[in-house]
C-alpha positions in Angstrom: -153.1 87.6 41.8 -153.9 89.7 38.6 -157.0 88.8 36.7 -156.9 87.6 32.9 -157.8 90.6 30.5 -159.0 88.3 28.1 -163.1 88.2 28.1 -165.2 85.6 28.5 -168.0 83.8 27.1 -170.6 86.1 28.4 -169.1 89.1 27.2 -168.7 88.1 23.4 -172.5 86.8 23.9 -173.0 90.6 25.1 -170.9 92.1 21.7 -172.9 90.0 19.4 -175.8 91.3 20.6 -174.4 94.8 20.4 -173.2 94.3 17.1 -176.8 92.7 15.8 -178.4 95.8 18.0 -176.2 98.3 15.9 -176.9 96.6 12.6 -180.8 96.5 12.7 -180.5 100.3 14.6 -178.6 101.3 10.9 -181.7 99.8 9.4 -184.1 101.7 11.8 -182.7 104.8 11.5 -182.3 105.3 7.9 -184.9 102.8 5.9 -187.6 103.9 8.4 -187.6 107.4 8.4 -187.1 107.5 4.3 -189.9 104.7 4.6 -192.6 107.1 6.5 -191.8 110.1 4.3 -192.7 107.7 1.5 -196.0 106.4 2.5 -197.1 109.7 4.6 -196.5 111.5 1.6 -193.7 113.4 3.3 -195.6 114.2 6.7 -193.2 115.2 8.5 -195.6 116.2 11.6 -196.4 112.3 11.2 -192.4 111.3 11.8 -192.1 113.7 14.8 -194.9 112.5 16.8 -194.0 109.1 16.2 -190.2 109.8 17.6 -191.8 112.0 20.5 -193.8 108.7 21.3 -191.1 106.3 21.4 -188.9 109.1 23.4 -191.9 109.9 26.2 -192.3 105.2 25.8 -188.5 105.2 26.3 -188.5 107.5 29.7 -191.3 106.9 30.9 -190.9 102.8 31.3 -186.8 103.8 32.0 -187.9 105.2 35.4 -190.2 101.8 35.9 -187.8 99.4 35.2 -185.4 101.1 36.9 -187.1 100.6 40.1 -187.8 97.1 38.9 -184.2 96.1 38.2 -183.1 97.6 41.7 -185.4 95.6 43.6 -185.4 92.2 41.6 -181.6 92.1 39.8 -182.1 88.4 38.6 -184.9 89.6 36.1 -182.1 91.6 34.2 -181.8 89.0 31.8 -185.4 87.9 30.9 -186.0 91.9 30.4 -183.2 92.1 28.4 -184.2 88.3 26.1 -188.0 90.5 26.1 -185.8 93.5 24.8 -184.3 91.4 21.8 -187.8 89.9 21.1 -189.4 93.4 21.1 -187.3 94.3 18.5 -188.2 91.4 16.2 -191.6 92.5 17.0 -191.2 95.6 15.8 -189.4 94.8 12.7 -192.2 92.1 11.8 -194.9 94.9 12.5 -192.9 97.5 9.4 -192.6 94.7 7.5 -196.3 92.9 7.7 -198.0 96.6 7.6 -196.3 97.9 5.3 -198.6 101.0 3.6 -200.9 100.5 7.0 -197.4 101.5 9.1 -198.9 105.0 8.3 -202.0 104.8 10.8 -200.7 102.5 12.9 -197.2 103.7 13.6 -198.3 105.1 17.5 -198.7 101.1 18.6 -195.1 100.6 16.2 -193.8 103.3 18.1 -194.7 102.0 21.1 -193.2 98.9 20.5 -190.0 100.3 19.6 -189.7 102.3 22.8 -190.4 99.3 24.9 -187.6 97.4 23.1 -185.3 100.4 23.4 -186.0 101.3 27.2 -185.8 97.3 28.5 -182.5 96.9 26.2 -180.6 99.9 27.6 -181.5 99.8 30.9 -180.5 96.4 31.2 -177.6 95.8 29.0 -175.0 98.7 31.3 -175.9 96.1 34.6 -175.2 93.3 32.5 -172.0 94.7 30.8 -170.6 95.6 34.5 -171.5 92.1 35.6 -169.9 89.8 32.6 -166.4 92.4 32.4 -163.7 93.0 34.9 -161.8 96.2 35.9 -158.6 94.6 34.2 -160.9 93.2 31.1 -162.9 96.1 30.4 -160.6 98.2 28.3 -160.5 95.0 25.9 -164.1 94.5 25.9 -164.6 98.2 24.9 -161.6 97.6 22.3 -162.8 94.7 20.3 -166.7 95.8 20.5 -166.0 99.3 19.2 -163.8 97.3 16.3 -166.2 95.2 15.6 -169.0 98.1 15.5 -166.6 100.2 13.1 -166.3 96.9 10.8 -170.4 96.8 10.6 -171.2 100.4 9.6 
């Protein structure tokens, strides 16, 4: 018997987080970087090593977790809950620092590429486990429209 293609509860949790994910990422990647320029007076040596840190955070903890994930698969969803509150973290921190971001933006950084590693290594185990073969294609369809809708 052929499964339904529709999705299912799980899954449209898993796009609104996508789509919340995609909307504050819109907000990291533009407001932050014009942000720094502002208050490092244009230090752009500043902005790099605070993108190398959350890209050495990001690969380093990706290889832990990894090895975490494998062994222990029912954590998958507390890491990815600690992913989501990382992130609020990490906005609160720009938002209560704001001219201090400029000396403390290697702990910021640190913060975001915690959030980042724990919610990408997670969410691609969690997509395969809330989709289907025959639903996938639809999940991928209305999350992309959604996405395109948000931007």
């Amino acid at each position: 018997m052929k499964q339904s293609k529709r999705i299912g509860k799980s899954a449209k949790y898993l796009i609104a987080n996508d789509l919340i994910h995609s909307i504050t990422g819109i907000f990291l990647s533009t407001f932050l970087v014009a942000y720094f320029l502002k208050i490092t007076n244009e230090n752009i040596i500043q902005i790099a090593l605070y993108y190398i840190i959350v890209n050495i955070t990001s690969g380093i903890g990706t290889l832990l977790i990894g090895h975490l994930i494998k062994n222990k698969p029912k954590v998958k969803i507390r890491i990815f809950l600690l992913s989501i509150a990382l992130r609020a973290i990490f906005i609160l921190f720009i938002i209560i620092l704001e001219e201090k971001l400029a000396s403390n933006f290697i702990i910021v950084a640190i913060f975001y590429g915690l959030s980042e590693l724990l919610f990408w290594s997670t969410h691609e185990t969690i997509f395969i486990g809330v989709t289907t073969n025959d639903n996938r294609q639809n999940y991928v369809s209305i999350k992309k429209s959604y996405l395109k809708y948000s931007k």
